[in-house]
LUMPADO-809311 format. One record per atom (N, C-alpha, C): atom name; x, y, z negated. Coordinates in steps of 0.001 Angstrom, whole numbers. Layout:
<'CA', <X, Y, Z>>
...
This chain:
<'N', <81963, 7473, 38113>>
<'CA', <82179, 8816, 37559>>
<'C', <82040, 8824, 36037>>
<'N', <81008, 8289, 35415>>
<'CA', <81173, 7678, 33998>>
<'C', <82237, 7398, 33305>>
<'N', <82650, 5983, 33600>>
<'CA', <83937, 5593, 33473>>
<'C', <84860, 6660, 33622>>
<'N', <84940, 7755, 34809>>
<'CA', <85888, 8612, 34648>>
<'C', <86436, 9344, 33649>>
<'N', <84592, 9872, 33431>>
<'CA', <85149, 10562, 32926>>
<'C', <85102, 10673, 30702>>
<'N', <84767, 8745, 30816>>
<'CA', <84585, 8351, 29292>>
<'C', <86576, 8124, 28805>>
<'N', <87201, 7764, 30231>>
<'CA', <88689, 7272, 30254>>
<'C', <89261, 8637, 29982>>
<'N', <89101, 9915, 30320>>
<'CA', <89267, 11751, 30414>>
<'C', <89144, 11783, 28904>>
<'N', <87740, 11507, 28620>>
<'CA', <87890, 11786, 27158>>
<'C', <88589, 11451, 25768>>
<'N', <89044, 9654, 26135>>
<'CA', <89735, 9496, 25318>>
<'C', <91225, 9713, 25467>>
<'N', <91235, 9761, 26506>>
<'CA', <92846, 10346, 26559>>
<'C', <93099, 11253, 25869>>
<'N', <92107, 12708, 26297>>
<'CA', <92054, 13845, 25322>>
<'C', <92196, 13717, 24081>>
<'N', <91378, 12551, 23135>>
<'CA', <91356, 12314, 22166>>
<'C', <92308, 11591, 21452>>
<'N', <93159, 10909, 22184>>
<'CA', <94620, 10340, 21907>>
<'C', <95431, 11600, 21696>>
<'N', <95477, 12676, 22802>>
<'CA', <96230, 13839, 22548>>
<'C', <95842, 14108, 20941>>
<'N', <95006, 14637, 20908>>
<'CA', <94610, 15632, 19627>>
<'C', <95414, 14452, 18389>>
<'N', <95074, 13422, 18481>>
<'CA', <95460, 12543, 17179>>
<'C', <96903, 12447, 17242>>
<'N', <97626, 12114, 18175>>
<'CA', <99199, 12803, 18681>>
<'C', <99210, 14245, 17793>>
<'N', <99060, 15202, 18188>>
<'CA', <98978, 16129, 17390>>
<'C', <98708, 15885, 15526>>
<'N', <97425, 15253, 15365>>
<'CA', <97324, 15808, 14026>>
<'C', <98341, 14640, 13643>>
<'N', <98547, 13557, 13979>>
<'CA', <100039, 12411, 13890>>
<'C', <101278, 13495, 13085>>
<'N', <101340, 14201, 14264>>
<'CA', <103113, 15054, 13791>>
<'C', <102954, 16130, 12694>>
<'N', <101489, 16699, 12832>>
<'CA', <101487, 17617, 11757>>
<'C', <101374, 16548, 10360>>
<'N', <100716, 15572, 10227>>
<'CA', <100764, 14451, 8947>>
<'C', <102550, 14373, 8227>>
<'N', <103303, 14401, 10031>>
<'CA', <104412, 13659, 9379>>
<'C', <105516, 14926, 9188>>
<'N', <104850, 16627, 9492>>
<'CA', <105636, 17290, 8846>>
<'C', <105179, 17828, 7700>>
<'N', <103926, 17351, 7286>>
<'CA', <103451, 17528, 5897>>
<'C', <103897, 16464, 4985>>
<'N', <104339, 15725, 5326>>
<'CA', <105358, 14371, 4696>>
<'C', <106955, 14583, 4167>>
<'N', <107024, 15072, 5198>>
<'CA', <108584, 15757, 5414>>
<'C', <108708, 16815, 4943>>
<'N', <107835, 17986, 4212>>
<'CA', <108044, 18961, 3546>>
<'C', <107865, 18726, 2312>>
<'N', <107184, 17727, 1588>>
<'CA', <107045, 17083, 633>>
<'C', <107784, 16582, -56>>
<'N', <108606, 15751, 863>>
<'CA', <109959, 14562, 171>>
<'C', <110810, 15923, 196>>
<'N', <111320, 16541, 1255>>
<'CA', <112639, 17342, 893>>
<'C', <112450, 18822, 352>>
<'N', <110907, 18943, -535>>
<'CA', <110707, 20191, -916>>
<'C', <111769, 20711, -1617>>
<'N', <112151, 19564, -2739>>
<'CA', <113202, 19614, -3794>>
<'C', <114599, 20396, -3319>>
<'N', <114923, 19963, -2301>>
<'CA', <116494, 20126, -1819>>
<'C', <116481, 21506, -721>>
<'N', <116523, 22576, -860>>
<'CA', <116474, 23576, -542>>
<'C', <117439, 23892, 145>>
<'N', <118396, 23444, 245>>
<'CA', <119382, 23626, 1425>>
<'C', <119286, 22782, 2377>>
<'N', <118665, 21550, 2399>>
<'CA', <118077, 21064, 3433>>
<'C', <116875, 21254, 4115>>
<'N', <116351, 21932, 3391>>
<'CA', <114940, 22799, 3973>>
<'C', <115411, 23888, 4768>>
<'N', <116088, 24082, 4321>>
<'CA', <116724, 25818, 4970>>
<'C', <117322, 25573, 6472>>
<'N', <118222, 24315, 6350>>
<'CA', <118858, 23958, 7347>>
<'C', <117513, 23345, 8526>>
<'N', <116738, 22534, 7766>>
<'CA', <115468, 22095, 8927>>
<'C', <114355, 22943, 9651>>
<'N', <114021, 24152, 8780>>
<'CA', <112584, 24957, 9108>>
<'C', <112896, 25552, 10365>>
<'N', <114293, 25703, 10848>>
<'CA', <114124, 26432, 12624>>
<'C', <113867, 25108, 13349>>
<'N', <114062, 23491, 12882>>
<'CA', <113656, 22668, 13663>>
<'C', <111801, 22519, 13503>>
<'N', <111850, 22754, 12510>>
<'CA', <110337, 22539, 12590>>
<'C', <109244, 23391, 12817>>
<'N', <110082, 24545, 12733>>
<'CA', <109200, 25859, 13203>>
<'C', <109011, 25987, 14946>>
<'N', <110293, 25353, 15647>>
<'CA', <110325, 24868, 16916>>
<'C', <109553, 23626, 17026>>
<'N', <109287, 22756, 16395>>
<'CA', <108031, 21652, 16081>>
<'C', <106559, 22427, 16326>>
<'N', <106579, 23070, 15376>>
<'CA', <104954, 23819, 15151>>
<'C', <104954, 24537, 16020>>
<'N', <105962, 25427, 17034>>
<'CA', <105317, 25840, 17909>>
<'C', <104580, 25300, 19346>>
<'N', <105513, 24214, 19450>>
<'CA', <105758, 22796, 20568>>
<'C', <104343, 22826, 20421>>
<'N', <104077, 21865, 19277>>
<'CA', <102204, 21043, 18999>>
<'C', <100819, 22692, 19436>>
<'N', <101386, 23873, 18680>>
<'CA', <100644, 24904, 18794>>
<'C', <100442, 24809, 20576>>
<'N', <101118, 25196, 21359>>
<'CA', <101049, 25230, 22970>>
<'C', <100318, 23754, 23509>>
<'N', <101164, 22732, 22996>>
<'CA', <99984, 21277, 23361>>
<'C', <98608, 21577, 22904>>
<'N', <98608, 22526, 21576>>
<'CA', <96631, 22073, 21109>>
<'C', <96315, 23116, 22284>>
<'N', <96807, 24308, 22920>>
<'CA', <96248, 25159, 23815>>
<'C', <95930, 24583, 25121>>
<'N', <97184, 23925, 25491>>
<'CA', <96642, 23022, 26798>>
<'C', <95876, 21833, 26892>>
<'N', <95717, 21435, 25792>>
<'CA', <94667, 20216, 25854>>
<'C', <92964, 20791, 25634>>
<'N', <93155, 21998, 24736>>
<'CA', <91521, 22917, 24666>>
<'C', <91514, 23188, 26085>>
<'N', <92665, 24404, 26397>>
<'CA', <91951, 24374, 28295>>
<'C', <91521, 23003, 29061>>
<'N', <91960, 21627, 29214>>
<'CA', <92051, 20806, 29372>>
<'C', <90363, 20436, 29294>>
<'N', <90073, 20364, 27940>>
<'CA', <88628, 20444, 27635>>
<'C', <87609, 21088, 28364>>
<'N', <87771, 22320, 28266>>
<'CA', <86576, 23341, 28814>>
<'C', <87238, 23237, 30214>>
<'N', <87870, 22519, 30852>>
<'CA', <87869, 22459, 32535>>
<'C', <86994, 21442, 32816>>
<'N', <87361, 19984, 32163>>
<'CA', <86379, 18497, 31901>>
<'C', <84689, 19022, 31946>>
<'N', <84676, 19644, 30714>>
<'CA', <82892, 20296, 30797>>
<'C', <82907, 21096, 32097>>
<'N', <83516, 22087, 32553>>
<'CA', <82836, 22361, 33920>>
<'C', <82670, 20840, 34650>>
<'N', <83815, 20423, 35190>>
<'CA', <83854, 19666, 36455>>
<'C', <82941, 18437, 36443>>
<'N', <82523, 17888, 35214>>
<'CA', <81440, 16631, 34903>>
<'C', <80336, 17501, 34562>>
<'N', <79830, 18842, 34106>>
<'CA', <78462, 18878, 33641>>
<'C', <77408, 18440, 34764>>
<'N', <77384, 18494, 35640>>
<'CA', <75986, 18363, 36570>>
<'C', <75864, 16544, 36613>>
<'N', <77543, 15865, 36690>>
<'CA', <77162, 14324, 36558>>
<'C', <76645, 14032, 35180>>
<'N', <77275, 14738, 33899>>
<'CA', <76672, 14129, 32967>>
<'C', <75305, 14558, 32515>>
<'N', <74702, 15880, 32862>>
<'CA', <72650, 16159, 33147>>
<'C', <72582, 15384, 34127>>
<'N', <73475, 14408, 34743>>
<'CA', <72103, 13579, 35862>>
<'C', <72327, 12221, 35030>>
<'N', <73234, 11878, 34511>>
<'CA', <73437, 10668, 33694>>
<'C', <71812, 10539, 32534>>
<'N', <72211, 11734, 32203>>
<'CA', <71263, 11567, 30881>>
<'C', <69793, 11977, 31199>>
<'N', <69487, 12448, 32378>>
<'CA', <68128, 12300, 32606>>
<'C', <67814, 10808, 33503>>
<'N', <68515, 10334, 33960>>
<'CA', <68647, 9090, 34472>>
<'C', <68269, 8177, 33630>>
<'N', <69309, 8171, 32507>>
<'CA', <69199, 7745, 30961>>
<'C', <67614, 7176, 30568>>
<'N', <67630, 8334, 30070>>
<'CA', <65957, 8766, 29726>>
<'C', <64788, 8733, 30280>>
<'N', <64837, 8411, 31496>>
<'CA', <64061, 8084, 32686>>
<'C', <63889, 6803, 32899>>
<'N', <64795, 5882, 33030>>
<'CA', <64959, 4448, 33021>>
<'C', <64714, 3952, 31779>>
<'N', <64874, 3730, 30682>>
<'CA', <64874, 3700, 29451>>
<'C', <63568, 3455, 29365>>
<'N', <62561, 4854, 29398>>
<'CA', <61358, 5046, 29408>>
<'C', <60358, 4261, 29734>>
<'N', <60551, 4210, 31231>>
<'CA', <59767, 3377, 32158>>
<'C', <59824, 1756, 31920>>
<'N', <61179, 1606, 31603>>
<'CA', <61414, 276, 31546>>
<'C', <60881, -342, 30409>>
<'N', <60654, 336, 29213>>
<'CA', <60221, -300, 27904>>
<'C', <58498, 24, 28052>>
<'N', <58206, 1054, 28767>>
<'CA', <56361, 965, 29038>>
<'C', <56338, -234, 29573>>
<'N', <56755, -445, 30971>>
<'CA', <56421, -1623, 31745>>
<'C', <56889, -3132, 30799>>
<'N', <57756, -3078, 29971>>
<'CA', <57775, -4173, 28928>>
<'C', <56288, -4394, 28148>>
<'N', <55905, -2758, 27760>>
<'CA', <54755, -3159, 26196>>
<'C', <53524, -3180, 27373>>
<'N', <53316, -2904, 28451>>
<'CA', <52529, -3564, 29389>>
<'C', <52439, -4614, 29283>>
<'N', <53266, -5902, 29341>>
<'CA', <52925, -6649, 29970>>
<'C', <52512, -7377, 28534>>
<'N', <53115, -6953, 27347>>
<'CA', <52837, -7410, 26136>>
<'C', <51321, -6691, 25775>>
<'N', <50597, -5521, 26021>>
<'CA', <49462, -5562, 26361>>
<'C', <48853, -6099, 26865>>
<'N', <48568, -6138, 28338>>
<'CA', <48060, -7456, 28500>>
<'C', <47793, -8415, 28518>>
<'N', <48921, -8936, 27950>>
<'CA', <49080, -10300, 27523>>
<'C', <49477, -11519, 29030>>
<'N', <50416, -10638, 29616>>
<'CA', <50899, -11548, 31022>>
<'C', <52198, -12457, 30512>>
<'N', <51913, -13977, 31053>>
<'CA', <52540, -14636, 30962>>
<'C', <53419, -14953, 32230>>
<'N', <54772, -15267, 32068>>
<'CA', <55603, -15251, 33246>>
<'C', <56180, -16212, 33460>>
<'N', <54715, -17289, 34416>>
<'CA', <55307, -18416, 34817>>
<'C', <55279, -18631, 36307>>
<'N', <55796, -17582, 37122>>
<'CA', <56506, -17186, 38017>>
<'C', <57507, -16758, 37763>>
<'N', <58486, -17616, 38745>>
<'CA', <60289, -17720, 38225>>
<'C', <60807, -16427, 39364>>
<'N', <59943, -15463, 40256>>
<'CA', <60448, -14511, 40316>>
<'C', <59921, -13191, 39461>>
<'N', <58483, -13664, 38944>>
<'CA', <58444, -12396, 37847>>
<'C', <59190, -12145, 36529>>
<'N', <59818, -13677, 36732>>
<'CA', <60722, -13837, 35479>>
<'C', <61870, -13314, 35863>>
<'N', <62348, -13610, 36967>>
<'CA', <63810, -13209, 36871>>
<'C', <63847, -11601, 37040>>
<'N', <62314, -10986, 37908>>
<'CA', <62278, -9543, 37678>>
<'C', <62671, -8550, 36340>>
<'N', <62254, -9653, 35842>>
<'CA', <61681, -9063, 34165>>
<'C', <62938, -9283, 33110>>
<'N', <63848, -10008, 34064>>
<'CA', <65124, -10412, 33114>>
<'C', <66141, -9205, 33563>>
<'N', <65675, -9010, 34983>>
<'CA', <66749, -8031, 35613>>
<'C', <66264, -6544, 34961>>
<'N', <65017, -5962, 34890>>
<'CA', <64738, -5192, 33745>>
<'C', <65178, -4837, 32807>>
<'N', <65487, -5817, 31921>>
<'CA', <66425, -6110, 30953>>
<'C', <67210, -5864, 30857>>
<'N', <68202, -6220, 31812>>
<'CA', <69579, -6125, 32023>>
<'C', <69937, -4537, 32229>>
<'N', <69384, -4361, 33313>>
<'CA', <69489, -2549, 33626>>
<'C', <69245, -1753, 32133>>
<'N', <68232, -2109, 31197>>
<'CA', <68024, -1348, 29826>>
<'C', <69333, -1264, 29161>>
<'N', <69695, -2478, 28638>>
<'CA', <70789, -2993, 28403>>
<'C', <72135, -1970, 28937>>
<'N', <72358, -2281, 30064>>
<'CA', <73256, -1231, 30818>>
<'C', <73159, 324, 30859>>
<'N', <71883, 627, 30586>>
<'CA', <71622, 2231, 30635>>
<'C', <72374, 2977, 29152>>
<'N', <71485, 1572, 28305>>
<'CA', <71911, 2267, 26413>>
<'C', <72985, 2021, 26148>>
<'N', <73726, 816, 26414>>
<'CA', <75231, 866, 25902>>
<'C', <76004, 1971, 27247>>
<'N', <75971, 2335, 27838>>
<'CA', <76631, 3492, 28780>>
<'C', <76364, 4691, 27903>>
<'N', <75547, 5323, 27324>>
<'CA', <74623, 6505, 27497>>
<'C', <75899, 6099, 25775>>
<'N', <75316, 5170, 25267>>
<'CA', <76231, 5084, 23950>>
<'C', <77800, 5000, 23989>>
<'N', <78121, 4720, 24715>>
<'CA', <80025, 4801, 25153>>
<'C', <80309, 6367, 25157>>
<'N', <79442, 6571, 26118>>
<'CA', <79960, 8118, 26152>>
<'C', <79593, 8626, 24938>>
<'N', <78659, 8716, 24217>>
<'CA', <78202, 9673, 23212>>
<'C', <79648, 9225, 22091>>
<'N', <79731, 7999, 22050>>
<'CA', <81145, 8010, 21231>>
<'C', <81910, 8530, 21377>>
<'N', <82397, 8164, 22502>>
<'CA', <83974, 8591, 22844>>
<'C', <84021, 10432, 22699>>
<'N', <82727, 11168, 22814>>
<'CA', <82386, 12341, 22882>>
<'C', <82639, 12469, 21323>>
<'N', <81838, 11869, 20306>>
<'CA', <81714, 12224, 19212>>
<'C', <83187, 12097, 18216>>
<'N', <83821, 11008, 18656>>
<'CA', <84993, 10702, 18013>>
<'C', <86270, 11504, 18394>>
<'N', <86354, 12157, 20191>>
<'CA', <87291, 12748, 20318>>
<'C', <86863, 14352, 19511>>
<'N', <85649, 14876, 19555>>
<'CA', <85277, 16206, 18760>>
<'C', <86060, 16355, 17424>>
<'N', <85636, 14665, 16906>>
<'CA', <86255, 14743, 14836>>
<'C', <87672, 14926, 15070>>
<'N', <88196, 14487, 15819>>
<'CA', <90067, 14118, 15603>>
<'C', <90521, 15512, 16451>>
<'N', <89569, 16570, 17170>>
<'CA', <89855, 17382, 17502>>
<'C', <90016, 18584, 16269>>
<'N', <88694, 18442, 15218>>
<'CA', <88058, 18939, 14089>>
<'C', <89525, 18961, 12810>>
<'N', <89837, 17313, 13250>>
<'CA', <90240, 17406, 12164>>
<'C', <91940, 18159, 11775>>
<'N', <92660, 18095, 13130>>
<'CA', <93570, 19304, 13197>>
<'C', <93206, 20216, 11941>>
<'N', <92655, 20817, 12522>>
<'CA', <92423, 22007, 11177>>
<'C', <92605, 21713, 9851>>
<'N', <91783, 20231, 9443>>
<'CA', <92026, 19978, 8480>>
<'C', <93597, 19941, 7570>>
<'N', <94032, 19047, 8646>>
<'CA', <95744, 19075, 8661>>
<'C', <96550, 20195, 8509>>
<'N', <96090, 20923, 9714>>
<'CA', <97095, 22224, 9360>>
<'C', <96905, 23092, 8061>>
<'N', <95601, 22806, 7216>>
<'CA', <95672, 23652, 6018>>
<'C', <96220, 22865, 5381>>
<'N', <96280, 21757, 5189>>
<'CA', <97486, 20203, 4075>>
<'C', <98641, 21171, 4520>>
<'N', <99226, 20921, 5379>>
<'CA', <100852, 21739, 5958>>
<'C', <100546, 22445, 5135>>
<'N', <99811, 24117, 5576>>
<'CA', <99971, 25240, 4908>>
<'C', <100123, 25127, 3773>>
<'N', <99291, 24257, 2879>>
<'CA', <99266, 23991, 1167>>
<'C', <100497, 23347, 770>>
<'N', <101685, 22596, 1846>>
<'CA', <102253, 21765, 911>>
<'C', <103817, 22341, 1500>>
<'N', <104028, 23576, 2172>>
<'CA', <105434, 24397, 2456>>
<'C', <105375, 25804, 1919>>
<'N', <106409, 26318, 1815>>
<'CA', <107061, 27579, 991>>
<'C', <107578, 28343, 2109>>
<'N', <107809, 28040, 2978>>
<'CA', <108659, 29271, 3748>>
<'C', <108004, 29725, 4806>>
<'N', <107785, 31398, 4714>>
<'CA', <106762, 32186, 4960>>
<'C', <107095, 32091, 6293>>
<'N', <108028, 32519, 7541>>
<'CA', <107921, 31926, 8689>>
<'C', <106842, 31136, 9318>>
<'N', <107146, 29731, 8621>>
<'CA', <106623, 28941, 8826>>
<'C', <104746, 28922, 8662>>
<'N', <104497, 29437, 7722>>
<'CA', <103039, 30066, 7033>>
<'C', <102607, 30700, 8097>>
<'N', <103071, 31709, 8467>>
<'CA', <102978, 32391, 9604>>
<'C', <102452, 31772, 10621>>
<'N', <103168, 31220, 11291>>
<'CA', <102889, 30217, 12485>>
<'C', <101846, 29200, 12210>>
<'N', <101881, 28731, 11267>>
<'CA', <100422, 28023, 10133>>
<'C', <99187, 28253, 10670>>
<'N', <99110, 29465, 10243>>
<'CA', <98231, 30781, 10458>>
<'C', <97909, 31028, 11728>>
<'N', <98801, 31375, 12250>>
<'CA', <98208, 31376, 13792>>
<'C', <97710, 30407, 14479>>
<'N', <98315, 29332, 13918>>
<'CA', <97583, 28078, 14600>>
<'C', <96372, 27477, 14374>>
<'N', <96109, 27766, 13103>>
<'CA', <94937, 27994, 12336>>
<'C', <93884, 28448, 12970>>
<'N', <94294, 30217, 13381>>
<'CA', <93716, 31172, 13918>>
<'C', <93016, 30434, 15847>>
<'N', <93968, 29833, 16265>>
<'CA', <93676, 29059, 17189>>
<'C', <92685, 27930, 17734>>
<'N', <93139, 27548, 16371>>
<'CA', <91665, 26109, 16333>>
<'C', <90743, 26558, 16235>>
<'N', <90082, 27829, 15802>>
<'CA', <89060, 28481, 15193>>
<'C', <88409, 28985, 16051>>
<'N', <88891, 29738, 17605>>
<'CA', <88832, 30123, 18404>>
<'C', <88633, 29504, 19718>>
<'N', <88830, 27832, 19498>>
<'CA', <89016, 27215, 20429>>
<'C', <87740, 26259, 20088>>
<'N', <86741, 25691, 21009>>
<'CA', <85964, 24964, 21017>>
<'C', <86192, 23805, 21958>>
<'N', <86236, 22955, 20802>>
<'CA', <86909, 21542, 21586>>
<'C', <85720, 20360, 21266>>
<'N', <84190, 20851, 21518>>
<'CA', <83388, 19719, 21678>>
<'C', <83307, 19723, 23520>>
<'N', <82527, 18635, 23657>>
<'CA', <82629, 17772, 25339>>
<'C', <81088, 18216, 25280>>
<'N', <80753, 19308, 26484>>
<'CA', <78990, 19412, 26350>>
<'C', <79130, 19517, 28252>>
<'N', <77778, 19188, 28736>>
<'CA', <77551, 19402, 29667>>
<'C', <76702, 21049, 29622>>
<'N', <76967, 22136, 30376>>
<'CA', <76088, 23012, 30322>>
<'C', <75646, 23769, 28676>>
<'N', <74863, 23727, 28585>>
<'CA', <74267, 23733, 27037>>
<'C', <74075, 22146, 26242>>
<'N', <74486, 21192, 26467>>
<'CA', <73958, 20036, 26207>>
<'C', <75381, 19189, 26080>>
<'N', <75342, 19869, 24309>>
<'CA', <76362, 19096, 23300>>
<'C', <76202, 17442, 23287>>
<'N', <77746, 16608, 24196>>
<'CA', <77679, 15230, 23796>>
<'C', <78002, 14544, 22487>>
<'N', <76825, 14684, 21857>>
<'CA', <77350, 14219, 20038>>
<'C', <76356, 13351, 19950>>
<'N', <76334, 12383, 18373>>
<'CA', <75530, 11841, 18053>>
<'C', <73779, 12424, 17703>>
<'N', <73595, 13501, 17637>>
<'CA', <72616, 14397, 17421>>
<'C', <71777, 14289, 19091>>
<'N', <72413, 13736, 19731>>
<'CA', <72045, 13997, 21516>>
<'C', <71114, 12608, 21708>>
<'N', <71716, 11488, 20772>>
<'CA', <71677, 9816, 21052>>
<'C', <70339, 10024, 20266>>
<'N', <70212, 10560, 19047>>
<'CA', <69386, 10892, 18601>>
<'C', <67931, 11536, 19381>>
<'N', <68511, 12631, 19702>>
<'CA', <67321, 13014, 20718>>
<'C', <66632, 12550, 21617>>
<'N', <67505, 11575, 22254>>
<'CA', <67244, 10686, 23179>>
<'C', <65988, 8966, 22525>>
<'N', <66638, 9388, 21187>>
<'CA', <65472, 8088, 20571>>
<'C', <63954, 8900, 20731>>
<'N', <64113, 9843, 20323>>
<'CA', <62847, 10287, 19986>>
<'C', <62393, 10945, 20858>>
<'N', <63052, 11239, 22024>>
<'CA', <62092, 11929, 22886>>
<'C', <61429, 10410, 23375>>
<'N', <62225, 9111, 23789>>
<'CA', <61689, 8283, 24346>>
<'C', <60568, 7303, 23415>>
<'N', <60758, 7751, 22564>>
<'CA', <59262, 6976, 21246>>
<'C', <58314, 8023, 21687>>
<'N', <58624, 8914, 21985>>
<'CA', <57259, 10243, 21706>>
<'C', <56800, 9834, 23117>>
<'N', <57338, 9671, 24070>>
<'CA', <56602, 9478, 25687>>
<'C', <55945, 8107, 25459>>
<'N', <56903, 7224, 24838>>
<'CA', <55993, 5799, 24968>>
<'C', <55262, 5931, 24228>>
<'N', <54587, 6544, 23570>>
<'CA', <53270, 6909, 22898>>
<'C', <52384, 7367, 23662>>
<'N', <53087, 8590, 24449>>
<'CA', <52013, 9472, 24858>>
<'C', <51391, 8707, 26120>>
<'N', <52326, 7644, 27369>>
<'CA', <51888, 7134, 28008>>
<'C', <51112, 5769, 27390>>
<'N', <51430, 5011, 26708>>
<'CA', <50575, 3922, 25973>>
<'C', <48937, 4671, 25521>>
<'N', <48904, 6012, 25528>>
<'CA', <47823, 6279, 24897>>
<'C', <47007, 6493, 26334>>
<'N', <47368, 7051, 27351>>
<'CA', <46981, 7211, 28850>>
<'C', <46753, 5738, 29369>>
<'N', <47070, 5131, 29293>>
<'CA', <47012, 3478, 29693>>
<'C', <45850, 3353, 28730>>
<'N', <45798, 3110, 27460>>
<'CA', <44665, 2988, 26484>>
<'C', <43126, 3571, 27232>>
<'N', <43140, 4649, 27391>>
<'CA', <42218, 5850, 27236>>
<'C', <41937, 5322, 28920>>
<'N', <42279, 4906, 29741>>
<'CA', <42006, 4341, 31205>>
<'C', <41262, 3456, 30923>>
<'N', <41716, 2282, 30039>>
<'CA', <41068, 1133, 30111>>
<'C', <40411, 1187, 29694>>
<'N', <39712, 2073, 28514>>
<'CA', <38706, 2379, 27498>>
<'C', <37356, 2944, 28826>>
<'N', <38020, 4029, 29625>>
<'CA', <36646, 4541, 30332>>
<'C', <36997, 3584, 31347>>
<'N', <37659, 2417, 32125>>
<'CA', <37144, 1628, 32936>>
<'C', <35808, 384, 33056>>
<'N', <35923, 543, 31148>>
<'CA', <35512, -518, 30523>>
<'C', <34047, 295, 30405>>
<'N', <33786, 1168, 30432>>
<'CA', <32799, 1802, 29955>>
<'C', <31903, 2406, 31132>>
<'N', <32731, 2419, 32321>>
<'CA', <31766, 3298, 33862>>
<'C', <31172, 1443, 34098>>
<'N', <31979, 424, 33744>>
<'CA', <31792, -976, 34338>>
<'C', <30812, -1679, 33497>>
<'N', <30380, -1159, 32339>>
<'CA', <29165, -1690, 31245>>
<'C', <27745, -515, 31798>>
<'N', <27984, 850, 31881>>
<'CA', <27149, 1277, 32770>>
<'C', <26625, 1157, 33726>>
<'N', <27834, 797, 35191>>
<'CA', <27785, 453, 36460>>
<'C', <26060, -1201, 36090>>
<'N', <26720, -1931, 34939>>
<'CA', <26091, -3206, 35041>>
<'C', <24356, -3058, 34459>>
């Protein structure tokens, strides 16, 4: 389901760059033939039929979006508490054993401890695929806008401005980040995810501490 739906996102994100692609290359094309005004005249019903084409694609690819966030939010809150859960546990039970100071010359505590590993390994680069593919399809979604004000700045014929404008008006209106629920997939998330999991391995390293401290201490009494 991951994979599903990391392959969903970049597709999406191929769309949008498709898009800001054609708006680049009719901000190119209004440029070179600004000069020649009878060839402008003759092109702007093709390209005004252009800008409306891409305008209806950016609409169906935003619905497109906010259908994706319904139909994955509950897999991607179980991904990321999964995430964060495994992650957790797995790096205590690491600075365990580096607390104690256990050596692993048992070749199945070793290979336990390798397979540990491996699963960490697998949790953070997953948890990081998606947060990309999330973060990178958002910018190239973002950056439309950018584009369509280049267009607007670099054509003359008000028609066309028009439709500019509305499309403008569109992007503005349209929210094209990838969130589960309330829970925006951006780099700000990967983030959160560092620090909530430093702040627990503290707080449990200090519970492990504070055990051994009064075990050590009922057992000097006890003696």
């Amino acid at each position: 389901m991951d994979m599903l739906y990391m392959n969903c996102v970049c597709i999406l994100k191929a769309c949008f760059k498709r898009i800001n692609d054609n708006l680049e290359n009719m901000r190119e094309y209004m440029m070179v033939y600004r000069l020649d005004k009878i060839c402008c005249k003759q092109r702007n019903p093709l390209l005004l039929i252009e800008l409306r084409a891409l305008k209806k694609q950016h609409l169906m690819i935003s619905n497109t979006v906010q259908m994706l966030n319904i139909i994955f939010s509950l897999q991607l809150l179980a991904t990321v508490i999964i995430t964060f859960t495994r992650i957790t546990f797995i790096l205590y039970y690491q600075i365990l054993y580096w607390q104690i100071g256990i050596i692993l010359f048992n070749v199945e505590e070793y290979i336990y401890n390798t397979f540990l590993i491996m699963i960490l390994m697998h949790y953070f680069i997953k948890i990081m695929l998606i947060i990309w593919a999330c973060e990178t399809g958002k910018n190239q979604a973002l950056q439309i806008g950018t584009t369509v004000h280049d267009v607007l700045n670099s054509i003359d014929d008000n028609e066309i401005k028009n439709e500019l404008q509305l499309f403008s008006l569109q992007i503005l209106h349209r929210d094209n980040t990838f969130s589960a629920k309330s829970l925006i997939m951006d780099a700000t998330l990967l983030t959160a995810i560092v620090g909530n999991v430093s702040t627990y391995l503290l707080i449990l390293i200090q519970f492990f501490k504070m055990k051994y401290y009064c075990d050590n201490e009922i057992a000097r009494n006890v003696t």
